[in-house]
DRENVEXLUM-431331 format. One line per 10 residues: for each residue x, y, z of C-alpha. Coordinates in Angstrom, 1 decimal. Each point is the difference from the previous one (the first is absolute). Example, Ala and Ser with C-alpha at 12.3 -4.5 7.8 and 13.67 -1.06 7.14 Angstrom:
// DRENVEXLUM-431331
12.3:-4.5:7.8 ~ 1.4:3.4:-0.7
END
This chain:
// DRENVEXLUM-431331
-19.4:6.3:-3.5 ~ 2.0:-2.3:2.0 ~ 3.6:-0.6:0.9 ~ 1.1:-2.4:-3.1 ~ -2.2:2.9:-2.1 ~ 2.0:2.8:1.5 ~ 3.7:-1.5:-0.4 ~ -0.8:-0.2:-3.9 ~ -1.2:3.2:0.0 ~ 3.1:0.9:1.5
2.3:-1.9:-2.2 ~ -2.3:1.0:-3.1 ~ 0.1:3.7:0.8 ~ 3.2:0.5:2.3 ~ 2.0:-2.9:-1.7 ~ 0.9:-0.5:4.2 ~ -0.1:-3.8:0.9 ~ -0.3:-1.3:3.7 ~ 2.5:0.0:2.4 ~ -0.3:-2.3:3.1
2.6:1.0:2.4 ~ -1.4:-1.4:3.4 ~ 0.6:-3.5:0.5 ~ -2.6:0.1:3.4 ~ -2.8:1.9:-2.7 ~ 0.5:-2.1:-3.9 ~ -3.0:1.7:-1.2 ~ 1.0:3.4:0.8 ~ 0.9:1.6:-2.9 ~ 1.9:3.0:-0.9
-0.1:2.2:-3.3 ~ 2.7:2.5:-0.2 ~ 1.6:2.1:-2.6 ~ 3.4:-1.2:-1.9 ~ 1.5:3.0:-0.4 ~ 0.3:1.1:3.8 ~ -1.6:-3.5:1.6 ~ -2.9:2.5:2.2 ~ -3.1:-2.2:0.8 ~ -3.4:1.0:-1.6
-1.9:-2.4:1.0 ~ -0.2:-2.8:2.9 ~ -2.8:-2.9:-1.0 ~ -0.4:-2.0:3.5 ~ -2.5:-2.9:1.3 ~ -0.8:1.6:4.0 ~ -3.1:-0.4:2.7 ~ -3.0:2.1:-0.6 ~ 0.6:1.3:3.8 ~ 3.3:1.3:-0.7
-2.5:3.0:-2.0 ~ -2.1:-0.1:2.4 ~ -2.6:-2.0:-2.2 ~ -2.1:-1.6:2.7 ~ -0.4:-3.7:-1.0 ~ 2.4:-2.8:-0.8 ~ 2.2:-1.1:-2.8 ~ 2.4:1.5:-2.1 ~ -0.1:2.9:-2.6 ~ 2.7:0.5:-3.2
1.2:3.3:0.3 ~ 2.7:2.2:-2.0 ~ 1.9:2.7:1.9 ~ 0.2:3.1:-2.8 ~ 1.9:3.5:1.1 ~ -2.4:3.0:-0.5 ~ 0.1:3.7:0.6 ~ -0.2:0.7:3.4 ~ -2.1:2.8:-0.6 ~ -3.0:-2.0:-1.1
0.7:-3.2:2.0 ~ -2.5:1.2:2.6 ~ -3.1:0.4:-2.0 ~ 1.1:-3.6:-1.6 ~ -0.8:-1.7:3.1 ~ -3.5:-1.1:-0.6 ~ -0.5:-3.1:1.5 ~ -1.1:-1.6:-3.3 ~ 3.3:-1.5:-1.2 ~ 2.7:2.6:0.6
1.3:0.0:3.8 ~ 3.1:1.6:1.5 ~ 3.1:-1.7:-0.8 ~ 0.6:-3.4:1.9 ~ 3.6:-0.6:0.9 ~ 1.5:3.3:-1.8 ~ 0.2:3.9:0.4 ~ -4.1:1.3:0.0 ~ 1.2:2.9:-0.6 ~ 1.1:-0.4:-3.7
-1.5:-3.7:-0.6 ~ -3.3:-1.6:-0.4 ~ -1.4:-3.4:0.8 ~ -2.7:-1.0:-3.1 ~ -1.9:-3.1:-0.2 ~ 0.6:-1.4:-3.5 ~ -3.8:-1.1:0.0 ~ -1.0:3.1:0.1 ~ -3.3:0.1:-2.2 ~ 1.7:3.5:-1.9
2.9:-1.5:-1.8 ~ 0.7:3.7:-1.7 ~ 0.2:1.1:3.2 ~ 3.0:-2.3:0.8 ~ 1.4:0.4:-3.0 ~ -0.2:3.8:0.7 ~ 1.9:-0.7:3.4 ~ 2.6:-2.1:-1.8 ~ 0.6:2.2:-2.3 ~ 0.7:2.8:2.5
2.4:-2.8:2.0 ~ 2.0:-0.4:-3.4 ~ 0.4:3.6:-0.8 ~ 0.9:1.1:3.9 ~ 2.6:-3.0:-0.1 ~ 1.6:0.9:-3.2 ~ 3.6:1.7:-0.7 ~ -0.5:3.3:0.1 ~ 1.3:2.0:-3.4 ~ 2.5:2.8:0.8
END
């Protein structure tokens, strides 16, 4: 999968379109609910290094919220790193070319269901 794959799967599957609220980032974009605006998911364009990948260039990545009880034994060093720029505690870094695309699909689907309005 890659990024222009995973935005359509969003909008196909979520019915969530982009947001692009940094003027400094314009490809950064945010999915969030409608009903109480949470984000779900981050999609960003950052340096390998800033993962601690050790060689140059840039990786498309998507920020996705996760239980923080299994966000430990996600960090595998194949794709799926602690969160870059958010809370590692409850977020997850994953990089969209990932060769399991049902396993980000998994993580996304968690993200979505974490984010949502809780029913009373």
């Amino acid at each position: 999968m890659n990024r222009v794959e995973l935005e359509k799967y969003i909008l196909d599957n979520y019915g969530v379109k982009p947001e692009y609220p940094w003027i400094k980032y314009p490809t950064f974009a945010v999915f969030r609910h409608e009903n109480n605006n949470k984000w779900f998911a981050v999609i960003m364009t950052i340096d390998k290094a800033k993962l601690g990948i050790k060689e140059d260039g840039q990786i498309d990545v998507v920020n996705l919220k996760c239980d923080a009880n299994i966000i430990p034994s996600m960090w595998n060093g194949q794709g799926v790193f602690p969160a870059y720029h958010m809370n590692k505690e409850h977020w997850l870094t994953v990089a969209i070319d990932m060769e399991n695309d049902n396993n980000l699909k998994f993580l996304l689907a968690l993200s979505y269901d974490l984010t949502e309005k809780k029913k009373k």
